[in-house]
N, CA, C and O atoms as CSV, one atom per row, in Angstrom:
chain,resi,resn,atom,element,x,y,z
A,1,UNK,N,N,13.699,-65.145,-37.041
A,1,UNK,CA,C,13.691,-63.966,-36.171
A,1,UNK,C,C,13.927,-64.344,-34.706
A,1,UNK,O,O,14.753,-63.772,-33.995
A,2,UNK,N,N,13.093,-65.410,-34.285
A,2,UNK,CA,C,13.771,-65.777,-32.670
A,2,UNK,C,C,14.914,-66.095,-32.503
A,2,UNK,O,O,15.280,-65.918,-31.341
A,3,UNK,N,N,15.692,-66.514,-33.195
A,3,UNK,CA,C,17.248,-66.691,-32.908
A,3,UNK,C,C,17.897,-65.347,-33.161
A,3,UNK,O,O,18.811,-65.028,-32.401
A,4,UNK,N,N,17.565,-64.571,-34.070
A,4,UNK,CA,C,18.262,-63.208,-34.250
A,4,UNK,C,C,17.902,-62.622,-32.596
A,4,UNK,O,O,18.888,-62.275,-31.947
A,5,UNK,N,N,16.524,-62.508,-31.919
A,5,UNK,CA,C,15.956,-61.822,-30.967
A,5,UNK,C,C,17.192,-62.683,-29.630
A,5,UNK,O,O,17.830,-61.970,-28.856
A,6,UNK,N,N,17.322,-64.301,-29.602
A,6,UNK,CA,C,17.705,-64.318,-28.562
A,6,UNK,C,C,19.230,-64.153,-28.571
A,6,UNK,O,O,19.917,-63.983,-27.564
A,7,UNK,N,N,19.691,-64.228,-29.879
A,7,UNK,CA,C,21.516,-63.344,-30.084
A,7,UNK,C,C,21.307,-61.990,-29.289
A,7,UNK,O,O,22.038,-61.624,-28.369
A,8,UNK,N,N,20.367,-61.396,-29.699
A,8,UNK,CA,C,20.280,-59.682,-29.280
A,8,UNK,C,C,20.567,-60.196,-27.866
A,8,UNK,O,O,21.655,-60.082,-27.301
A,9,UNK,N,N,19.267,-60.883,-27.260
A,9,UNK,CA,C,19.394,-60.681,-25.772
A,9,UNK,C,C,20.469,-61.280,-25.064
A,9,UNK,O,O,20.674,-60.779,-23.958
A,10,UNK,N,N,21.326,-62.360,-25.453
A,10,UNK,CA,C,22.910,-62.640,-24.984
A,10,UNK,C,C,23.370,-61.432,-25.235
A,10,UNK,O,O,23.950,-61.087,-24.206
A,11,UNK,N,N,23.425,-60.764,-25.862
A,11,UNK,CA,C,24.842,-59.757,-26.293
A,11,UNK,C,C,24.295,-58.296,-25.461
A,11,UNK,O,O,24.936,-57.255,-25.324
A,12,UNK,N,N,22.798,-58.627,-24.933
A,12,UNK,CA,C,22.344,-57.694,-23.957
A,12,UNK,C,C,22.687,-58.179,-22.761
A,12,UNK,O,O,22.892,-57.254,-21.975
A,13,UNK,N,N,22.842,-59.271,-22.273
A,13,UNK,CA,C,23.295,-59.604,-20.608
A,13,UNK,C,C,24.761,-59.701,-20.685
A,13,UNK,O,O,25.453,-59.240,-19.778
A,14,UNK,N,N,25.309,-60.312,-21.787
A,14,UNK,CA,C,27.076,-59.489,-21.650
A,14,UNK,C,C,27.148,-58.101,-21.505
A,14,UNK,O,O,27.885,-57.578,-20.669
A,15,UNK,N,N,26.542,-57.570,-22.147
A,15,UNK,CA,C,26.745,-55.477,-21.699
A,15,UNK,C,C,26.613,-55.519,-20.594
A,15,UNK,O,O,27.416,-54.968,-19.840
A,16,UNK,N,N,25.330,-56.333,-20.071
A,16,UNK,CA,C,25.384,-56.181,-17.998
A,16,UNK,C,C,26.599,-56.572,-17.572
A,16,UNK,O,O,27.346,-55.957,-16.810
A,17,UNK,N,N,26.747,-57.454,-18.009
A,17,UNK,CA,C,27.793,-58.520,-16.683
A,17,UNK,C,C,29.189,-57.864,-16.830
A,17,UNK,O,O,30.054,-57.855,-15.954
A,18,UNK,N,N,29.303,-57.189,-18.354
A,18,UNK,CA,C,30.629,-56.328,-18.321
A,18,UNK,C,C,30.476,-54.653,-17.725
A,18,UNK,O,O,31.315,-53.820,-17.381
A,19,UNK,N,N,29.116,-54.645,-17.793
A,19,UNK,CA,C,28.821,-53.236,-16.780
A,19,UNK,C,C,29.265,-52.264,-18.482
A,19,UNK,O,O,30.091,-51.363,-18.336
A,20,UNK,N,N,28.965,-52.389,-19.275
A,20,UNK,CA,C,28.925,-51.397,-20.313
A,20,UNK,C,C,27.933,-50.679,-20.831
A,20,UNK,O,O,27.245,-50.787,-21.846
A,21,UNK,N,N,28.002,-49.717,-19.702
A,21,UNK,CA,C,27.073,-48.610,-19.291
A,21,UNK,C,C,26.359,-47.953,-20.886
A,21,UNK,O,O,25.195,-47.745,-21.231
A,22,UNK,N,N,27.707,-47.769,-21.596
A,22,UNK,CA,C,27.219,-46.991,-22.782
A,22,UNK,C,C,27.387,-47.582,-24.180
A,22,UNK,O,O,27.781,-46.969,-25.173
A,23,UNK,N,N,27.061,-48.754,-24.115
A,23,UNK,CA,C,26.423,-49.468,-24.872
A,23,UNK,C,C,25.160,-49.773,-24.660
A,23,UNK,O,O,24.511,-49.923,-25.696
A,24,UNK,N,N,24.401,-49.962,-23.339
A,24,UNK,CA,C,23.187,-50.322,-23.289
A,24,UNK,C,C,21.803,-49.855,-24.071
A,24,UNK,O,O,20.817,-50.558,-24.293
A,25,UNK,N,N,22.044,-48.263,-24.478
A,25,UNK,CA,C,20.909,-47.973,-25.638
A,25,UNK,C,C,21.242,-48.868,-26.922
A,25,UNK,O,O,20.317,-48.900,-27.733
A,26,UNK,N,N,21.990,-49.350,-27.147
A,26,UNK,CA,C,22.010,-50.793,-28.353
A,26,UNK,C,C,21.123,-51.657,-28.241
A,26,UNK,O,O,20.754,-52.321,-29.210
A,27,UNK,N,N,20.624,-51.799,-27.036
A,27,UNK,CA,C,20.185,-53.196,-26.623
A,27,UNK,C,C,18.090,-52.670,-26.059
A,27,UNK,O,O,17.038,-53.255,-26.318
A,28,UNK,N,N,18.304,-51.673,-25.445
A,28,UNK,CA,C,17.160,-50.973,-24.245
A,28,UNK,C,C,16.660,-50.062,-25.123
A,28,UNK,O,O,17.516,-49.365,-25.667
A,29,UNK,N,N,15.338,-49.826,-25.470
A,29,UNK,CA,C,14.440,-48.452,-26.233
A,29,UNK,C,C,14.178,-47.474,-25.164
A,29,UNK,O,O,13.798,-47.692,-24.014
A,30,UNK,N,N,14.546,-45.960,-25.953
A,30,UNK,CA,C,14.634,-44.960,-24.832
A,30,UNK,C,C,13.400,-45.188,-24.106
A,30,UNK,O,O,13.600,-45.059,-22.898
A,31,UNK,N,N,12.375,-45.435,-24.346
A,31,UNK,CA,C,10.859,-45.777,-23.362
A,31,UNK,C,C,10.802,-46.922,-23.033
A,31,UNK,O,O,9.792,-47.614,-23.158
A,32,UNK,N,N,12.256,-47.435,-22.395
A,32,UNK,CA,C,11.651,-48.170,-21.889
A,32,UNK,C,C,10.558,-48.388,-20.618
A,32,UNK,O,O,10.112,-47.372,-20.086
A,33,UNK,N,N,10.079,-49.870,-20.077
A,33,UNK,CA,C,9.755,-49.307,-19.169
A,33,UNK,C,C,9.477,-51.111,-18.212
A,33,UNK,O,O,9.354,-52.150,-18.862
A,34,UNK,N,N,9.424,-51.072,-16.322
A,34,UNK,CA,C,10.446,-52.063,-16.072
A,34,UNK,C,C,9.314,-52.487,-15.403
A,34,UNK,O,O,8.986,-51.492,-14.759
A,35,UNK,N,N,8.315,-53.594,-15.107
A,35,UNK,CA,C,7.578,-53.827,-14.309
A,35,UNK,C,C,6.131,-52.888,-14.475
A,35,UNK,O,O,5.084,-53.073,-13.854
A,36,UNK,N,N,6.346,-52.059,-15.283
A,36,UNK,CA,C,5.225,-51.033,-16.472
A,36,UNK,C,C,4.934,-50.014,-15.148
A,36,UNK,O,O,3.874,-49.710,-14.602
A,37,UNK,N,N,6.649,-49.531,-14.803
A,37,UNK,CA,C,6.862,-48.262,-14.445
A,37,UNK,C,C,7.735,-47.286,-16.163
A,37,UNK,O,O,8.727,-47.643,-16.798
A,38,UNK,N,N,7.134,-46.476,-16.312
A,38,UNK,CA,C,8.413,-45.929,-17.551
A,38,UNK,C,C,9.536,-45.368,-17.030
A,38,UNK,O,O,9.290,-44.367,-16.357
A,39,UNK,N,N,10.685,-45.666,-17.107
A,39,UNK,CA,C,11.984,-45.575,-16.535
A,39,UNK,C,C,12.494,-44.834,-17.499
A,39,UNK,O,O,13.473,-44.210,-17.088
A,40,UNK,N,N,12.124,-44.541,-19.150
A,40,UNK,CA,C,13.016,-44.373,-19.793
A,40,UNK,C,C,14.815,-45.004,-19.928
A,40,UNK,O,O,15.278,-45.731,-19.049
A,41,UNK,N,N,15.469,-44.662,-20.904
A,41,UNK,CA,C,16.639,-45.859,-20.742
A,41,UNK,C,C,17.940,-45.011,-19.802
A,41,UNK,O,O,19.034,-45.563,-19.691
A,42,UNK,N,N,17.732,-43.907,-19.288
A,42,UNK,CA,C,18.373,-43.143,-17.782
A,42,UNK,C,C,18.439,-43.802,-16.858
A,42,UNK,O,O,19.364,-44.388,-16.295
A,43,UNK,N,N,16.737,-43.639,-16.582
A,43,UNK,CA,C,16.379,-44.669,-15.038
A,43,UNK,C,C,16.696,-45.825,-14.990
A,43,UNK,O,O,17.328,-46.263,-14.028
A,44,UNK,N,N,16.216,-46.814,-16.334
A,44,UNK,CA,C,17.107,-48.152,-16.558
A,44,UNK,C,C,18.234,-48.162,-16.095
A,44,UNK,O,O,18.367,-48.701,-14.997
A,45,UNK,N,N,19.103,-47.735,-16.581
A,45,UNK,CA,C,20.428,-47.573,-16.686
A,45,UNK,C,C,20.940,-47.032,-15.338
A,45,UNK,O,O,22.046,-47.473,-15.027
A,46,UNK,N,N,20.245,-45.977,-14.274
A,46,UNK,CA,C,20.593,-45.780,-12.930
A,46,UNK,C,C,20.254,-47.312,-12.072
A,46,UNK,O,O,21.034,-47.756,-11.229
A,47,UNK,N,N,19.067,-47.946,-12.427
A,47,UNK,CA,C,18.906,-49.130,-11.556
A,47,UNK,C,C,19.498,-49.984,-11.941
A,47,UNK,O,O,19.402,-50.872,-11.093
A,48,UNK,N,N,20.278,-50.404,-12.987
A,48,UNK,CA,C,21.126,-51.371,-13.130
A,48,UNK,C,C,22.385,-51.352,-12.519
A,48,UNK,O,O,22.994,-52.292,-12.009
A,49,UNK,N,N,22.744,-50.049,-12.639
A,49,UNK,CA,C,24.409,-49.549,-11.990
A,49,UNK,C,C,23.865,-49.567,-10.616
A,49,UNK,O,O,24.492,-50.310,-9.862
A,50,UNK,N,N,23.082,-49.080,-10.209
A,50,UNK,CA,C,22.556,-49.662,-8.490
A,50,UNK,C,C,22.653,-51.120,-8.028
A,50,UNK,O,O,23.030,-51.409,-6.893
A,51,UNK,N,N,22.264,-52.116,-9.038
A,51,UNK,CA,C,22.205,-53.208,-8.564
A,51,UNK,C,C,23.429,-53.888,-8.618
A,51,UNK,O,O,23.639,-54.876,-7.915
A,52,UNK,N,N,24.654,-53.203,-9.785
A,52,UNK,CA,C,25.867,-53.522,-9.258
A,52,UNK,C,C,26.730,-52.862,-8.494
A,52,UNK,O,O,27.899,-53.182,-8.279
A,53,UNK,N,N,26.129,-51.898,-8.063
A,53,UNK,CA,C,26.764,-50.902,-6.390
A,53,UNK,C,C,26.415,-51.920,-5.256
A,53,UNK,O,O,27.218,-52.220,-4.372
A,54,UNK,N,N,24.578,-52.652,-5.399
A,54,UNK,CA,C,24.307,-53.492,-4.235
A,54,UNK,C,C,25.055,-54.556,-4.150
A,54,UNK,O,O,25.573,-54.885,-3.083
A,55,UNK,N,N,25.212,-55.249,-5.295
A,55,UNK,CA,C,25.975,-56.548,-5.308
A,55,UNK,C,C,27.160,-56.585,-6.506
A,55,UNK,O,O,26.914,-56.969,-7.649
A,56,UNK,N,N,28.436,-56.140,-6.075
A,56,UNK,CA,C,29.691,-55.773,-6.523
A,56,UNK,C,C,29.687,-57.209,-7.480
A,56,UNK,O,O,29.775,-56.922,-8.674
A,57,UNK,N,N,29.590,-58.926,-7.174
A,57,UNK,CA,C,29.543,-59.469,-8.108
A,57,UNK,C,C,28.697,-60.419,-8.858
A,57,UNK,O,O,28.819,-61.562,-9.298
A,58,UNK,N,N,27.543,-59.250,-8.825
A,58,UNK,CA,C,26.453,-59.898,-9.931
A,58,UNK,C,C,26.935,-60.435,-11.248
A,58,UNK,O,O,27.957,-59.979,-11.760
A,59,UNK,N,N,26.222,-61.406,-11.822
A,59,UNK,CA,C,26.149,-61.849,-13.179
A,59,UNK,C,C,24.872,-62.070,-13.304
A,59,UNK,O,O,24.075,-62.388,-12.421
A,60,UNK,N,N,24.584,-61.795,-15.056
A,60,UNK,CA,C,23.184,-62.845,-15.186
A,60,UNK,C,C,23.843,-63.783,-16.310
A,60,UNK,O,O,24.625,-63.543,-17.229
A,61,UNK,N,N,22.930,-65.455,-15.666
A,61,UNK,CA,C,23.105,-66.691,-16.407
A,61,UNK,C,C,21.858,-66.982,-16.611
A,61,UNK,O,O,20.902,-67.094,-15.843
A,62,UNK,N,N,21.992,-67.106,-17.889
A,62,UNK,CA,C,20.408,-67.751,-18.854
A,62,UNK,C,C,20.629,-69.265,-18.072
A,62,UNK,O,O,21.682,-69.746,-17.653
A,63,UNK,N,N,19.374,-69.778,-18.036
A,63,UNK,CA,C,19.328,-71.244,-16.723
A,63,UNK,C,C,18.247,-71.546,-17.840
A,63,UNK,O,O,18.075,-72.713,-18.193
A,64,UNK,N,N,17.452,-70.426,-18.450
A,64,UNK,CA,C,16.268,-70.915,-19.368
A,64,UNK,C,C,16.251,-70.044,-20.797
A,64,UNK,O,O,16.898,-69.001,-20.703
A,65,UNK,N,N,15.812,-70.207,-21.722
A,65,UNK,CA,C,15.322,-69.185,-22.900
A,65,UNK,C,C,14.503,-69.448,-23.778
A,65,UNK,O,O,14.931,-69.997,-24.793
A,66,UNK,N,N,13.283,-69.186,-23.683
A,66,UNK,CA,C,12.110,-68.864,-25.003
A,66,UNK,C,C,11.599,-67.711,-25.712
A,66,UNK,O,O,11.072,-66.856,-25.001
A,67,UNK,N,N,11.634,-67.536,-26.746
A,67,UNK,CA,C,11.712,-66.683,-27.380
A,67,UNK,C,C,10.405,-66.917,-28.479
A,67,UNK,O,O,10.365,-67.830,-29.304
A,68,UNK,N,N,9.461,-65.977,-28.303
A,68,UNK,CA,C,8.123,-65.971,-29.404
A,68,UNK,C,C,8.292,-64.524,-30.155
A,68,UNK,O,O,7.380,-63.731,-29.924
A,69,UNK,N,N,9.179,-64.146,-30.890
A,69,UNK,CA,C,8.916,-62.573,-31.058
A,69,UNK,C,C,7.523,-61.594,-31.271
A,69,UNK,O,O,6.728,-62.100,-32.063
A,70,UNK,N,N,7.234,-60.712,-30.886
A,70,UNK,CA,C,8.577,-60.066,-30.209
A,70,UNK,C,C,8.563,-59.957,-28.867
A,70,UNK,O,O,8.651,-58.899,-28.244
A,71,UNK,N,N,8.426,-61.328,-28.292
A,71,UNK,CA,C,8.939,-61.409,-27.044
A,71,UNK,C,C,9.370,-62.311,-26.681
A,71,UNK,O,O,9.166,-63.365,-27.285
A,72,UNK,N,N,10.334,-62.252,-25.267
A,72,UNK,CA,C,10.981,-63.213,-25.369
A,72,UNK,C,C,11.198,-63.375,-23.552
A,72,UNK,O,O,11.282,-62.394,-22.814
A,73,UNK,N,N,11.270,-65.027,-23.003
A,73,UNK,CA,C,10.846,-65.188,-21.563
A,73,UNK,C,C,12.284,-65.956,-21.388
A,73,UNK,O,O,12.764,-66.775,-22.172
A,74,UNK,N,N,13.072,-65.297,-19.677
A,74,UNK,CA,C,14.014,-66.037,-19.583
A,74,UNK,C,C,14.354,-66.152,-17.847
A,74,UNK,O,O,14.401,-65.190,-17.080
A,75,UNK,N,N,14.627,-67.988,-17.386
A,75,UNK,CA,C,14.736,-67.881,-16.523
A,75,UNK,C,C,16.385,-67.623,-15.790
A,75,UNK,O,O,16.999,-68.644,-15.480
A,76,UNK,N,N,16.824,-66.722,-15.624
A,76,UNK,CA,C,18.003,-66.204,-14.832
A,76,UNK,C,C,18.312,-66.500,-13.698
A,76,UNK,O,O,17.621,-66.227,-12.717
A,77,UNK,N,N,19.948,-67.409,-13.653
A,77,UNK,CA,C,20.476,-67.831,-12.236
A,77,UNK,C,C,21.472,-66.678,-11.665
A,77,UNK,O,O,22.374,-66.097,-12.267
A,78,UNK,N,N,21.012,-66.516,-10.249
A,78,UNK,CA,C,22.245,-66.057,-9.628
A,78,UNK,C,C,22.940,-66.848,-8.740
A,78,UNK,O,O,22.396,-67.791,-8.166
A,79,UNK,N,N,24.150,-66.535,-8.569
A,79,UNK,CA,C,25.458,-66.567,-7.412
A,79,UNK,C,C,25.675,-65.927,-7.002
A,79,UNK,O,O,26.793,-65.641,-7.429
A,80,UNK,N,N,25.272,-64.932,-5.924
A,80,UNK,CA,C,25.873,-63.667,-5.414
A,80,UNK,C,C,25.871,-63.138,-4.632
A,80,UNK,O,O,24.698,-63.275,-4.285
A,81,UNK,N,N,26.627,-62.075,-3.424
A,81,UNK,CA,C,26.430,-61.652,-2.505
A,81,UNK,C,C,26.450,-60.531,-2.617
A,81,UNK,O,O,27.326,-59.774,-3.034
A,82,UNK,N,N,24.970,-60.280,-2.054
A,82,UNK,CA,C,24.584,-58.200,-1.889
A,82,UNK,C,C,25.262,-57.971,-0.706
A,82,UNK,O,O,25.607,-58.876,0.055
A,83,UNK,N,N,25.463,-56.805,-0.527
A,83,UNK,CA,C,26.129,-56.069,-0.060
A,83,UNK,C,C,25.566,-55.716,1.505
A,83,UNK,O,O,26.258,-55.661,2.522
A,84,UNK,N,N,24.391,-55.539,1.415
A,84,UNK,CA,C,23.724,-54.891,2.905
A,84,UNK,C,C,22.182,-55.579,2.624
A,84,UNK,O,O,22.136,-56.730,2.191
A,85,UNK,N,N,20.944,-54.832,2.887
A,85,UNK,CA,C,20.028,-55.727,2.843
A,85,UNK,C,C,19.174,-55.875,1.183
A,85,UNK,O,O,18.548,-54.920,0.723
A,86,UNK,N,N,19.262,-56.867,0.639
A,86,UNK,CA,C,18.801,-56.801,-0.587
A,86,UNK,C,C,16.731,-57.062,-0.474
A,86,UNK,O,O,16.241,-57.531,0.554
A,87,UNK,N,N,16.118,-56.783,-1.315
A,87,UNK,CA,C,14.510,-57.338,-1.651
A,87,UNK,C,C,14.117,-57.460,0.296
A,87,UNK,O,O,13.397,-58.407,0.611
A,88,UNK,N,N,14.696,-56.339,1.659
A,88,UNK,CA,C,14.358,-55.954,2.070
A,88,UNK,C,C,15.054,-57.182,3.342
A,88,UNK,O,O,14.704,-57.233,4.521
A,89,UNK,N,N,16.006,-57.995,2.725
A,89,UNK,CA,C,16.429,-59.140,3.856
A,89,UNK,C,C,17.581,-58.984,3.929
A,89,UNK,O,O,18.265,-59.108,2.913
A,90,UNK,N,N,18.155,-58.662,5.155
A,90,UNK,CA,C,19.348,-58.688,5.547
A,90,UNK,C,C,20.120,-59.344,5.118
A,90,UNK,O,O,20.334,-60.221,5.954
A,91,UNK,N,N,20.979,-59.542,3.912
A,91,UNK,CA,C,22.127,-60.272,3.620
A,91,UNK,C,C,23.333,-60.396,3.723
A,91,UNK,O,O,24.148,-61.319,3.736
A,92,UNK,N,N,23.328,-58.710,3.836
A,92,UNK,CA,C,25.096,-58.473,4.372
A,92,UNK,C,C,26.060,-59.141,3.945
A,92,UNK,O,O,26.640,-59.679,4.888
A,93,UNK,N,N,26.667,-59.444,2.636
A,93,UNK,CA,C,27.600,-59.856,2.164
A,93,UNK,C,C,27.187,-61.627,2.162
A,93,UNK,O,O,27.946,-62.469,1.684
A,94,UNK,N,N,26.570,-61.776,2.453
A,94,UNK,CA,C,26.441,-63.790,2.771
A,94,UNK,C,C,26.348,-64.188,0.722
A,94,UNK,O,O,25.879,-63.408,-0.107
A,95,UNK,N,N,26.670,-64.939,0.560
A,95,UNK,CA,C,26.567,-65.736,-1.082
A,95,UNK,C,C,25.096,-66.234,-0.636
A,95,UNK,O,O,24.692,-66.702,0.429
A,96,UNK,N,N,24.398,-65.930,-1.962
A,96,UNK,CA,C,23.019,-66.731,-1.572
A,96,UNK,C,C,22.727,-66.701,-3.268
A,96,UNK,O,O,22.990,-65.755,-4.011
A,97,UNK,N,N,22.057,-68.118,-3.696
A,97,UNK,CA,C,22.024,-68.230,-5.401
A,97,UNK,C,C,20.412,-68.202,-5.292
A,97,UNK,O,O,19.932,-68.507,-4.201
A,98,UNK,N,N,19.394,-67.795,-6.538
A,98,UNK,CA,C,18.310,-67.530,-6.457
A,98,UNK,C,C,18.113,-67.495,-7.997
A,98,UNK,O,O,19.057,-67.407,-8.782
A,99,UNK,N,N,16.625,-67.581,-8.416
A,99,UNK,CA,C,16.338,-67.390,-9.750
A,99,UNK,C,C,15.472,-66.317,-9.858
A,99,UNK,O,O,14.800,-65.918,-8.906
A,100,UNK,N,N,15.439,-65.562,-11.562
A,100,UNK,CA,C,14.399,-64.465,-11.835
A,100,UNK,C,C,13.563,-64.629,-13.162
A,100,UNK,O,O,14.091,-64.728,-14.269
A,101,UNK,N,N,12.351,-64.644,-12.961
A,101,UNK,CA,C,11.785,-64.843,-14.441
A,101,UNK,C,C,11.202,-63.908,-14.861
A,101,UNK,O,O,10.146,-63.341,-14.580
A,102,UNK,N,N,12.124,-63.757,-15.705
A,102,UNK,CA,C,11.980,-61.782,-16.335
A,102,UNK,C,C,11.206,-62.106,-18.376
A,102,UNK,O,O,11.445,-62.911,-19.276
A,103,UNK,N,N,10.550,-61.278,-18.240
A,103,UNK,CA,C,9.946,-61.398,-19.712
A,103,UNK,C,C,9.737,-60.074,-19.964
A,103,UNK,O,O,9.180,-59.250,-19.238
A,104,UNK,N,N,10.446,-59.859,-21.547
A,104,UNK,CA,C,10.753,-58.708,-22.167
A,104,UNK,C,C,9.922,-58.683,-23.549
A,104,UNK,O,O,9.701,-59.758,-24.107
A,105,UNK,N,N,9.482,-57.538,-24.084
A,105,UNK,CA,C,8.671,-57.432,-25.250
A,105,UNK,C,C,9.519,-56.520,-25.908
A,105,UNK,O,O,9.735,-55.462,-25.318
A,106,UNK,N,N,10.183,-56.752,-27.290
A,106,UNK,CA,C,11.154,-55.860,-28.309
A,106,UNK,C,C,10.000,-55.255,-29.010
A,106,UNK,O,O,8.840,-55.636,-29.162
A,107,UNK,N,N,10.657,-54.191,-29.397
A,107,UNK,CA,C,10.463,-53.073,-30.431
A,107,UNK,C,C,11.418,-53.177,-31.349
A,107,UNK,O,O,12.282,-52.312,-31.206
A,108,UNK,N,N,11.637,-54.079,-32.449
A,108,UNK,CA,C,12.623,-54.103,-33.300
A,108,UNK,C,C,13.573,-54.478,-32.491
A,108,UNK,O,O,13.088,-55.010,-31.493
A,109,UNK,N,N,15.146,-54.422,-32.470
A,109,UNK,CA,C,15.772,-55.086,-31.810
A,109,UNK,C,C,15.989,-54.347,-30.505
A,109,UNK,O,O,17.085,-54.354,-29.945
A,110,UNK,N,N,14.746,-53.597,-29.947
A,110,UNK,CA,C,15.369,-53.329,-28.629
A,110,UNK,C,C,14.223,-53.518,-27.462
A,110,UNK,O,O,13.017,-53.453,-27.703
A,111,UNK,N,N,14.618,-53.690,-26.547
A,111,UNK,CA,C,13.879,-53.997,-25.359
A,111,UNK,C,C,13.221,-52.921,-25.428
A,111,UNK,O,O,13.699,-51.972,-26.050
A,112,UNK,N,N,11.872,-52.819,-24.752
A,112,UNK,CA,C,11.081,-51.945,-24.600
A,112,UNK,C,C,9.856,-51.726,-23.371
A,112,UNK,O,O,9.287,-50.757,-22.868
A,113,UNK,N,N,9.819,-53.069,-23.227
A,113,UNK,CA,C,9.280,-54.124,-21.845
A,113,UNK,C,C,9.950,-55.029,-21.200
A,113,UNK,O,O,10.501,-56.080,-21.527
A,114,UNK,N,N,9.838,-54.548,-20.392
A,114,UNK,CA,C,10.548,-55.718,-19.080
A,114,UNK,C,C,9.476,-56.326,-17.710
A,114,UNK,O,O,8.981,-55.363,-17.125
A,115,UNK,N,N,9.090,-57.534,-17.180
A,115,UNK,CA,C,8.309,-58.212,-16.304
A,115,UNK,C,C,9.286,-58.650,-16.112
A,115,UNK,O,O,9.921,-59.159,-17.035
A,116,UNK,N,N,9.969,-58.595,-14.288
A,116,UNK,CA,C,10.734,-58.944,-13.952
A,116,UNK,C,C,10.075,-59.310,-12.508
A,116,UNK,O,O,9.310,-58.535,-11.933
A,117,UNK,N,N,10.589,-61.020,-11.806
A,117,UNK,CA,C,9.477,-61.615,-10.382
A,117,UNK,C,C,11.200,-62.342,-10.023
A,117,UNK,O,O,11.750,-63.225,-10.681
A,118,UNK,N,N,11.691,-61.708,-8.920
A,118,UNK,CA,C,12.815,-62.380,-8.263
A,118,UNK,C,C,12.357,-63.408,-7.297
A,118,UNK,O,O,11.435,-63.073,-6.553
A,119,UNK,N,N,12.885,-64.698,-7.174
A,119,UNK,CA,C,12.478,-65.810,-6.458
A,119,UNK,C,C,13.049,-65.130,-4.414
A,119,UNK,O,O,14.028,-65.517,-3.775
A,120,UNK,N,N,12.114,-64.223,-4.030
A,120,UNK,CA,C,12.474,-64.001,-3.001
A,120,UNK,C,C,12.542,-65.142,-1.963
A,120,UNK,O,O,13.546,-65.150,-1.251
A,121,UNK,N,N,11.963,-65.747,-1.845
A,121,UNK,CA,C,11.364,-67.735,-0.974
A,121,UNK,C,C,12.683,-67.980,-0.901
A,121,UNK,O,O,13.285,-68.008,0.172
A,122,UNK,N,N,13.411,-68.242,-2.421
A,122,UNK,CA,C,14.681,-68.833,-2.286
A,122,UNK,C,C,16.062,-68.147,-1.408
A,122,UNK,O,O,16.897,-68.908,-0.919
A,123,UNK,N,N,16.185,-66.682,-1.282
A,123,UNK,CA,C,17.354,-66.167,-0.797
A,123,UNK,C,C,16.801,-66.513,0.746
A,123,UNK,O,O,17.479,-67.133,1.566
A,124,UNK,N,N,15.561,-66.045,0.978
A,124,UNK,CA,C,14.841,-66.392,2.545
A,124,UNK,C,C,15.368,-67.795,3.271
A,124,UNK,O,O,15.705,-67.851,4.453
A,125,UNK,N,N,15.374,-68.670,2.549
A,125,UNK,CA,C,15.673,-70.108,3.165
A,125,UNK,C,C,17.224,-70.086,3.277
A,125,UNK,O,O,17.783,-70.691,4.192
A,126,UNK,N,N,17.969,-69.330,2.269
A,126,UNK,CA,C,19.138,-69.481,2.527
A,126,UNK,C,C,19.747,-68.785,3.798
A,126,UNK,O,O,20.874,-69.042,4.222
A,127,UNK,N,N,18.737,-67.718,4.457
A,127,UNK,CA,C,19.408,-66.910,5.470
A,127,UNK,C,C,18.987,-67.579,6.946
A,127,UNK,O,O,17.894,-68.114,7.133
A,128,UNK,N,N,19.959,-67.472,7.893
A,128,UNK,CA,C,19.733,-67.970,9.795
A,128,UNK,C,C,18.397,-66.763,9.931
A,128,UNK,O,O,17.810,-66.610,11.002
């Protein structure tokens, strides 16, 4: 089952990185809910397309993956430049790479929980 769970979750950060909006209930349970706000998979789905409005070329790269079903912990690299001020720091287009350690709890094969802690320290050092 953990290898089936962490196939799911690759073939869930390709739907991001290709921005395939309407595929994502494949992957996301309509309750979901993100930091244990309930977003349902709407609000999900508005803050994700936000975060590629903020930063035109986001990706997520697995850097880590453990998987205990039904949950599963992963540390995520970025490369990327936001757009104006991101996590409240002026970035304005600058490239700045950073990590996120996000941990998700499935409901059968779909996300349903998300704990998500962005390495803010790291974009900070990168900025004058």
């Amino acid at each position: 089952m953990s290898g089936e769970l962490a196939d799911i979750y690759r073939a869930y950060l390709d739907c991001l990185n290709r921005q395939a909006w309407d595929e994502l209930g494949q992957f996301v349970d309509n309750d979901v809910q993100h930091n244990d706000r309930l977003l349902r998979l709407a609000g999900y789905r508005e803050m994700l397309v936000q975060d590629f409005v903020d930063i035109p070329n986001l990706q997520f790269n697995i850097q880590l993956l453990v998987c205990e079903p039904p949950r599963l912990a992963a540390r995520l690299s970025f490369d990327c430049s936001p757009k104006g001020e991101f996590m409240g720091l002026s970035v304005n287009g600058r490239r700045v790479s950073f990590t996120e350690n996000v941990f998700y709890e499935f409901v059968g094969s779909k996300i349903r929980s998300v704990w998500s802690v962005i390495d803010k320290s790291a974009i900070e050092a990168q900025l004058p």
